[in-house]
MARMARTI-318329 format. One record per residue (C-alpha): residue in three letters; x negated, y negated, z; chain. Coordinates in steps of 0.02 Angstrom, whole numbers, plus 32768, in hexadecimal, padded with zeros to 4 digits. Example, Ala and Ser with C-alpha at 12.3 -4.5 7.8 and 13.67 -1.06 7.14 Angstrom:
BEGIN
rest	u	v	w	kette
ALA	7D99	80E1	8186	A
SER	7D54	8035	8165	A
This chain:
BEGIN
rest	u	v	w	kette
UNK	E91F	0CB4	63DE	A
UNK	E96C	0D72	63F6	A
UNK	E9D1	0D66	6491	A
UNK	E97F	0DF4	64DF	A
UNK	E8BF	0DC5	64BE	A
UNK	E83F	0D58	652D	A
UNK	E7D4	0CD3	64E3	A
UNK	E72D	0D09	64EF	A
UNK	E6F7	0C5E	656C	A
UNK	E798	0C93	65DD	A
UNK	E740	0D4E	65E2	A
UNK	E697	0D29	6609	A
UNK	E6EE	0CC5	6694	A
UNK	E74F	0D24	66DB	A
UNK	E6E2	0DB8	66DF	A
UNK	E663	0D57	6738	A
UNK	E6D5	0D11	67C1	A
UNK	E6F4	0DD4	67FC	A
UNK	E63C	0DF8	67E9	A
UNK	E5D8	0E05	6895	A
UNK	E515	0E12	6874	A
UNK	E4C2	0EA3	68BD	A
UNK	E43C	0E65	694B	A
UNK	E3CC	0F06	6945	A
UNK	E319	0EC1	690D	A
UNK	E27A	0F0A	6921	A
UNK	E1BA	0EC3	692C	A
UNK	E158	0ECA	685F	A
UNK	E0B4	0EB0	6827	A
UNK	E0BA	0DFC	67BC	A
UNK	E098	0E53	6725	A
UNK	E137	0EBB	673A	A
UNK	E1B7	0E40	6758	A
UNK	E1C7	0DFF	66A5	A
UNK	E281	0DFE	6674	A
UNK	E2B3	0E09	6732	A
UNK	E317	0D9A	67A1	A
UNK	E2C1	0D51	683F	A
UNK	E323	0D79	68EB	A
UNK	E2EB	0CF5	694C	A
UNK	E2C1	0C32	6923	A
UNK	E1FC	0C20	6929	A
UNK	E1A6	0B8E	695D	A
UNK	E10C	0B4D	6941	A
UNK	E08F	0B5E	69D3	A
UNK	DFFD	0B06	6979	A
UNK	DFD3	0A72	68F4	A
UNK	DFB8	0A93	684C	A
UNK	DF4A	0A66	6813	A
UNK	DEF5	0A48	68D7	A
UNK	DE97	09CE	68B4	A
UNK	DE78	0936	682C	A
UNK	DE20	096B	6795	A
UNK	DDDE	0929	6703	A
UNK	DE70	0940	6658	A
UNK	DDE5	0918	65EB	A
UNK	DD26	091E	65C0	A
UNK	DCC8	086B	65E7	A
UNK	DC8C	0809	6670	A
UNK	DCE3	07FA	6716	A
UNK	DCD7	073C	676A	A
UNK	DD2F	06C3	67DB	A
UNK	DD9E	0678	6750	A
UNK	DD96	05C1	67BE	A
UNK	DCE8	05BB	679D	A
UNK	DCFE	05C8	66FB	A
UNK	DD8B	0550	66E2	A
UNK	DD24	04B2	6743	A
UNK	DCAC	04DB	66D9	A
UNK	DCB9	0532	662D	A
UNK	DC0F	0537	65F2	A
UNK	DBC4	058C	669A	A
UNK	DB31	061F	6676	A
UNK	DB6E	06A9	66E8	A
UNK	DAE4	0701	6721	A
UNK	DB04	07C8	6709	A
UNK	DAF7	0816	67C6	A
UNK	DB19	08C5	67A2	A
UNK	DB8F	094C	6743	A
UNK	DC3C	0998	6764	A
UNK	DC8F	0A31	6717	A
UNK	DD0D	0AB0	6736	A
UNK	DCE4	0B21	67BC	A
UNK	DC41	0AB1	67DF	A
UNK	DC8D	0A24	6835	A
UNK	DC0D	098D	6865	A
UNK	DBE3	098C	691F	A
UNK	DBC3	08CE	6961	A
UNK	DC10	0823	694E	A
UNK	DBF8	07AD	68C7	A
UNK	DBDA	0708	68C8	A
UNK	DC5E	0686	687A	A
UNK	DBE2	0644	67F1	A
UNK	DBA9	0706	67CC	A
UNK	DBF5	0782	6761	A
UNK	DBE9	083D	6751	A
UNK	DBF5	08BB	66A3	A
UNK	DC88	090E	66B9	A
UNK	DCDE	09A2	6666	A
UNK	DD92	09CF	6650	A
UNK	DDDD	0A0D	66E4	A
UNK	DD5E	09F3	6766	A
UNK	DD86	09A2	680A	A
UNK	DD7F	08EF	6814	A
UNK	DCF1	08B5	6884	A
UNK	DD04	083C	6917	A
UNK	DCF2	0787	68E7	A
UNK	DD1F	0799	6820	A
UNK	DDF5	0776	67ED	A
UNK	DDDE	0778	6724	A
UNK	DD94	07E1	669F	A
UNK	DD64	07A8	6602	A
UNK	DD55	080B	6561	A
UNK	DCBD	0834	6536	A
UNK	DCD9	07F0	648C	A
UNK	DD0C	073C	64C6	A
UNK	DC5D	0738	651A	A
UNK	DBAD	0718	64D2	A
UNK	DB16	0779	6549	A
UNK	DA77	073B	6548	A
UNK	D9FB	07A6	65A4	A
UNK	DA4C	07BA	6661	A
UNK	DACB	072F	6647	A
UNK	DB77	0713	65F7	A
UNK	DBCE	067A	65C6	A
UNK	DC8C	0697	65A7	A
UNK	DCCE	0645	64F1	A
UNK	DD85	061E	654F	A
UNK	DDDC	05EF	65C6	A
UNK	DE17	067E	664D	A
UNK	DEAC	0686	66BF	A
UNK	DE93	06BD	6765	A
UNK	DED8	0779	6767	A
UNK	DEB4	0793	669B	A
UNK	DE83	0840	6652	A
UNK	DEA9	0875	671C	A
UNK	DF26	090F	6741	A
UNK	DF57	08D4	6804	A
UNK	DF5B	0961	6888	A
UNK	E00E	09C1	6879	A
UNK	E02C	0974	67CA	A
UNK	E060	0A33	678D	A
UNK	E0B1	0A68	6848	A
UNK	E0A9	0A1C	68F3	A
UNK	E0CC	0A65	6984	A
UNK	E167	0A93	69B8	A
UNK	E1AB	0A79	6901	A
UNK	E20E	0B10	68B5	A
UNK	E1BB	0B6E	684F	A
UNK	E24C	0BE2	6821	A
UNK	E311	0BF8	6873	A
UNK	E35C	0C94	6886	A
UNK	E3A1	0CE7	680A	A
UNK	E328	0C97	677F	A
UNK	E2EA	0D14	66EC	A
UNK	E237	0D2F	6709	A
UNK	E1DD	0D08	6658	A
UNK	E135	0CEE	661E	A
UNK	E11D	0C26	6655	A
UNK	E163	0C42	6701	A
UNK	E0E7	0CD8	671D	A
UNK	E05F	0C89	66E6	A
UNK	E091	0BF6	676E	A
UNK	E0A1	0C74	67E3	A
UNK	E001	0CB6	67C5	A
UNK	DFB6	0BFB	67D1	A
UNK	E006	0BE9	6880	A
UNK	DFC7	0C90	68B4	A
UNK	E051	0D06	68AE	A
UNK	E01F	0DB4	689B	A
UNK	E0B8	0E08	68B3	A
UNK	E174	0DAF	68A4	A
UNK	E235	0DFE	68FC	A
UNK	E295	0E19	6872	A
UNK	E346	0E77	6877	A
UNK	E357	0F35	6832	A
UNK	E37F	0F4A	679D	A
UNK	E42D	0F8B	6765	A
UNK	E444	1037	6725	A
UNK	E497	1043	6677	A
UNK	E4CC	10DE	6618	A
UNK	E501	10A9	655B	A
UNK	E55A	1141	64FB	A
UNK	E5B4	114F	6451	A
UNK	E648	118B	641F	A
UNK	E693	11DE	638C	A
UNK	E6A2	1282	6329	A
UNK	E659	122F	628E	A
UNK	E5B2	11F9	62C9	A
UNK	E527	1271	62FD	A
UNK	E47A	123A	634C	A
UNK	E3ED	11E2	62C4	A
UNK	E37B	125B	6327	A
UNK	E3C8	12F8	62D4	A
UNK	E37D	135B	6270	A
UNK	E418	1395	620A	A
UNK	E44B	12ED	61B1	A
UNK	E4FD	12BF	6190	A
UNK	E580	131F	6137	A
UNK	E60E	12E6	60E8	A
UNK	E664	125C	6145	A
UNK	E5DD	1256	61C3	A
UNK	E56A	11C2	61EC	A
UNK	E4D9	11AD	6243	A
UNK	E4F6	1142	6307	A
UNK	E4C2	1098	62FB	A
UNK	E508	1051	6389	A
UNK	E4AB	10B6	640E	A
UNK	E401	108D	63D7	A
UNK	E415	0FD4	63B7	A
UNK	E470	0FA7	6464	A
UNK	E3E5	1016	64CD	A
UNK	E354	0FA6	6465	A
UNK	E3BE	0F07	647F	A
UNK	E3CD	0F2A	6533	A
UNK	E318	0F67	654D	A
UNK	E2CA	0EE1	6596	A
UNK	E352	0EA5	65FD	A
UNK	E35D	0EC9	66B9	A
UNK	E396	0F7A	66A0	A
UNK	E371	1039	66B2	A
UNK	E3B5	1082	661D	A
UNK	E3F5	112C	65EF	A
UNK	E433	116F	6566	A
UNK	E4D6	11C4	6577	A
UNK	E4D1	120A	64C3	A
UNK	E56D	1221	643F	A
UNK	E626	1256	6488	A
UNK	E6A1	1294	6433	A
UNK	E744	1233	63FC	A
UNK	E7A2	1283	648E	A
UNK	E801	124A	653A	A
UNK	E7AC	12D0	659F	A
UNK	E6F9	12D6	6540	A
UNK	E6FF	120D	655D	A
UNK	E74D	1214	660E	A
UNK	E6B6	129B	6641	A
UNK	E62D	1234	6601	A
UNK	E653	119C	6665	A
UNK	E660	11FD	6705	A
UNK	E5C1	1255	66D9	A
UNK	E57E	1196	66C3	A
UNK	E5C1	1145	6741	A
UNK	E56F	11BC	67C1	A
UNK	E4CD	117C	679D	A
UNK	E4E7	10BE	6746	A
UNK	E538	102B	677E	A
UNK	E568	1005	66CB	A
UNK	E5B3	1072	6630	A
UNK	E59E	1038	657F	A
UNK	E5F8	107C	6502	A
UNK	E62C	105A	6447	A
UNK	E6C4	108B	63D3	A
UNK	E75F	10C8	6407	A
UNK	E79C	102B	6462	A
UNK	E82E	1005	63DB	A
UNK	E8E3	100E	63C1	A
UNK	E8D0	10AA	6362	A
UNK	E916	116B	639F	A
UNK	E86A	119F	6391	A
UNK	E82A	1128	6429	A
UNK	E81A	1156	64BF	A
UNK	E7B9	10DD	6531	A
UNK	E850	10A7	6583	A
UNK	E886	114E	65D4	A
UNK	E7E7	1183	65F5	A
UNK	E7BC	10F5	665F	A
UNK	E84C	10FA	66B6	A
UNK	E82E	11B8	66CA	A
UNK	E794	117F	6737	A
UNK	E7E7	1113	679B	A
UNK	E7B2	107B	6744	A
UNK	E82B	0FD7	673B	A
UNK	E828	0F85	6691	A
UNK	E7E3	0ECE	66B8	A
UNK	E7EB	0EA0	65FD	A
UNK	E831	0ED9	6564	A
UNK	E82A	0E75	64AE	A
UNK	E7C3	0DF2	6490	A
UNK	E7EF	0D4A	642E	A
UNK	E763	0D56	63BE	A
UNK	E73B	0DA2	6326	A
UNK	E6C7	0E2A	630C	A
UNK	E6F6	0E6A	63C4	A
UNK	E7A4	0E6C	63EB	A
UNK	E7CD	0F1C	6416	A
UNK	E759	0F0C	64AE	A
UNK	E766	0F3A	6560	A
UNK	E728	0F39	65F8	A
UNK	E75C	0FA8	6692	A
UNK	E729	0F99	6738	A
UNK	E720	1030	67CE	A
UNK	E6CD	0FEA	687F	A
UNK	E64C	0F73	6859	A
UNK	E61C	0FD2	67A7	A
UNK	E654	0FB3	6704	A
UNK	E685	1010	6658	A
UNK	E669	0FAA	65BA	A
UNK	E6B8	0FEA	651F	A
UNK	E67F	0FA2	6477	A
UNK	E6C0	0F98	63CB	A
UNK	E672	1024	6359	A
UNK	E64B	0FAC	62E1	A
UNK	E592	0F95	62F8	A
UNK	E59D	0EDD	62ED	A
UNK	E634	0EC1	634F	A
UNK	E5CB	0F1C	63DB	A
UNK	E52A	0EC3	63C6	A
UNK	E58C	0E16	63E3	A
UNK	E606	0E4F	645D	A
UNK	E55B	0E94	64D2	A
UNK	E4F6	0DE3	64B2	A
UNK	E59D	0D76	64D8	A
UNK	E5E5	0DD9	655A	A
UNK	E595	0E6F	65A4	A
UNK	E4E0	0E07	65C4	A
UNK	E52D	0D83	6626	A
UNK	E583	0E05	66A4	A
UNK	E50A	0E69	66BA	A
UNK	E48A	0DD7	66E5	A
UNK	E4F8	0DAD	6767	A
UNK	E51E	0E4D	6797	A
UNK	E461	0E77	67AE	A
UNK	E43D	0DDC	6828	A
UNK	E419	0D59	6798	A
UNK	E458	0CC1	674F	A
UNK	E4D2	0CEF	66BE	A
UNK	E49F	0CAC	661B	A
UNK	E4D6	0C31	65B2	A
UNK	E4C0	0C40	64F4	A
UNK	E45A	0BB1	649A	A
UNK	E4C4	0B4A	642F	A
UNK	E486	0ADA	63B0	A
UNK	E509	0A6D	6359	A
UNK	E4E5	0A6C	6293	A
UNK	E544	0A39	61F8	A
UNK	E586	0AD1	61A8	A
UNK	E55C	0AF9	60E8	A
UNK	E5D5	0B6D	60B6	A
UNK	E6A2	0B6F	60BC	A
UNK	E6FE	0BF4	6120	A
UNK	E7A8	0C2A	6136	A
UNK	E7FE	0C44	61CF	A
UNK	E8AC	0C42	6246	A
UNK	E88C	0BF2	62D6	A
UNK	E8A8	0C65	6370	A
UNK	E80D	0CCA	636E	A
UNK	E74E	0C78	6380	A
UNK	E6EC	0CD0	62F1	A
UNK	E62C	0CE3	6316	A
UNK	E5DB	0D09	6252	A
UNK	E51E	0D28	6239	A
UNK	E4C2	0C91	61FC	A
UNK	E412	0C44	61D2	A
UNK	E3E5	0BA2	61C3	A
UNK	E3A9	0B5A	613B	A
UNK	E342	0A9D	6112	A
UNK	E30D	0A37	61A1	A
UNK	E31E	09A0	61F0	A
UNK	E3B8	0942	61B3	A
UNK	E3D1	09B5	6137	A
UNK	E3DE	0A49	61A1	A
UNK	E479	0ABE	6178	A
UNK	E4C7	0B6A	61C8	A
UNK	E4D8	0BE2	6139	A
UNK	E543	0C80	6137	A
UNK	E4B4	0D26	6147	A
UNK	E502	0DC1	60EB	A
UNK	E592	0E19	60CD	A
UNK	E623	0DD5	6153	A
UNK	E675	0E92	6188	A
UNK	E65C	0EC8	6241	A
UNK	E60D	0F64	6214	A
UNK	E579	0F23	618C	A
UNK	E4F3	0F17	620F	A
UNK	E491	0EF5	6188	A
UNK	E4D3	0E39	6191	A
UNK	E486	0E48	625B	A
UNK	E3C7	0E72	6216	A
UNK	E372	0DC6	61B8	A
UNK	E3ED	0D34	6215	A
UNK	E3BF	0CC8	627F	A
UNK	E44A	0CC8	62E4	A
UNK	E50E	0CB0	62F4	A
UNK	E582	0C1F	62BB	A
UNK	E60A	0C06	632F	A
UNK	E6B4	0BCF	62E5	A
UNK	E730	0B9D	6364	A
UNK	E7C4	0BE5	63A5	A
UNK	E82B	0B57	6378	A
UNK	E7DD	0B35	62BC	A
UNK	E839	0B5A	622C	A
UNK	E7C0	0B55	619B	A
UNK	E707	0B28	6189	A
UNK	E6C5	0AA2	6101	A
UNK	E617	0A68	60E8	A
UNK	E5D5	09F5	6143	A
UNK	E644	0A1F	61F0	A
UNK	E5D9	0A1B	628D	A
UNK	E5DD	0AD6	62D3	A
UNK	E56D	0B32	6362	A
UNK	E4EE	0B8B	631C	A
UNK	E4B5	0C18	63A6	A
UNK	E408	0C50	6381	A
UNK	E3C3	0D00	6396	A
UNK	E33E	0D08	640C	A
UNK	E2EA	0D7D	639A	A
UNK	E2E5	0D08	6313	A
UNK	E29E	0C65	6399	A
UNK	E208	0C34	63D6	A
């Protein structure tokens, strides 16, 4: 490993340890909170479901009846279904036709299927045997009261507001959300948006338009803070100009080694403290973070792909935290790796995959051409392959942690 760079792990880290969450939150409709963090634990003030209810279409009995005496004709008292529950009390040796999800009536324990039954006018003898409780969903068998239904700092998705909605929640706290300006830099790149097209030695900015959709979404306000030019005081100017108004700056190319970079200075000519600078890991190593007050400047690798991992791996689990959440960890699948790999051990390399066969035959495969800056090998995998900082070669068959896109999941 380079003396003077961090492994990534050692990074994320360390960066979180000096992180204190904002505690600003407000009040949103249910609907809105999807993606947020919840600022306060929520318990459950009611059963779900509230009462016993029927998991399956048949006939509702007393299931001891039943077992002292399998051949008994039930006779058929009356009819239960959702939302028409069955007012009364039944009788041990009665039974009732009952529908999926309606509420168990008093006196009945078991319901049979409707198929293991045989009906003959207004009675029903049940084919087999029943345990006491079958085809029943108990009171609080999907939330009791005073369970959790979701801690602090949990990402609100689609499942948890739909149990929201089924305990009654119209509305949920959830913290603010963070204000993020992301910016390019460089004299070579102009905006995709112009109407102009490139000239020689020009291309069009890539990196601008694929870290505001890959951070869309997330609990942020974003703004674009447009294409600067590859100079100390242009640089300098646009992260005051963003940190007036964001919490966070983004911005990609011109955090090298190279006389033409000038991240460093023009952080520092803001008055912010570099908290990280080189990365173990390759694409991303010229990266780095700087820190004024409680907001932060994060400057990425131009390389499009280099900044697309070094915002999923890094960035994302900051600003979670930094936002009120719980910082995220990536998914990692261990599979056997089909395809050989050189490498020096000191940096952890993160390649674009896919995965190919199934089962036991399952294998990571290497998506694309390997550079930092062929995005192309980004669009079409599955996900990234994550070779160790201390490996020094890949051959087929080694188990290696296959991180999955979340694009390319369920």
């Amino acid at each position: 490993m380079h003396p003077e760079t961090t492994p990534l792990d050692s990074a994320r880290a360390n960066l979180l340890s000096d992180i204190v969450p904002r505690t600003a939150y407000e009040n949103v409709p249910l609907h809105a909170s999807i993606g947020r963090f919840a600022a306060a634990d929520i318990i459950s003030t009611v059963n779900l479901p509230a009462t016993a209810n029927a998991a399956v279409d048949g006939y509702a009995i007393y299931a001891e009846t039943l077992a002292a005496n399998p051949g008994h004709l039930f006779p058929i008292v009356g009819q239960a279904r959702a939302g028409h529950p069955f007012v009364g009390s039944i009788a041990k040796d009665e039974a009732i036709e009952i529908y999926t999800g309606a509420v168990m009536p008093d006196g009945v324990n078991a319901v049979a299927m409707h198929e293991d039954c045989t009906r003959t006018g207004n009675h029903v003898r049940l084919d087999k045997a029943l345990q006491i409780g079958a085809n029943n969903r108990p009171a609080g068998e999907n939330l009791a009261v005073g369970e959790m239904i979701l801690s602090a700092g949990t990402p609100i998705n689609a499942p948890m507001i739909g149990q929201l909605a089924a305990a009654g929640h119209m509305s949920v706290d959830v913290h603010n959300k963070l204000a993020a300006t992301i910016l390019s830099t460089g004299d070579e790149i102009i905006d995709v948006m112009a109407d102009y097209g490139t000239g020689f030695g020009q291309i069009y900015d890539a990196n601008r338009p694929m870290l505001m959709a890959a951070l869309a979404g997330e609990a942020l306000t974003l703004h674009d803070g447009g294409i600067v030019a590859d100079a100390r005081d242009a640089l300098a100017s646009a992260y005051h100009a963003a940190l007036a108004h964001s919490d966070i700056v983004i911005s990609s190319g011109g955090a090298s080694d190279g006389v033409e970079d000038h991240t460093q200075a023009a952080m520092k000519m803001v008055g912010a403290e570099c908290a990280l600078w080189r990365l173990a890991m390759k694409p991303g190593r010229p990266m780095a973070v700087g820190r004024i007050d409680d907001k932060f400047i994060f400057c990425l690798p131009g390389n499009p792909v280099a900044a697309f991992v070094c915002a999923k791996l890094l960035i994302l689990p900051l600003l979670d935290k930094l936002a009120g959440g719980i910082a995220r960890t990536p998914v990692r699948v261990t599979v056997p790796a089909g395809f050989t790999h050189k490498k020096k051990p000191g940096r952890t390399e993160y390649l674009r995959a896919t995965l190919k066969g199934s089962g036991k035959n399952q294998q990571i495969q290497i998506h694309g051409r390997r550079g930092a800056g062929v995005i192309s090998s980004l669009t079409g995998a599955d996900g990234l392959v994550e070779i160790p900082l201390d490996n020094a070669g890949v051959d087929v068959g080694m188990p290696l942690a296959f991180l999955p896109f979340a694009e390319r999941g369920l």
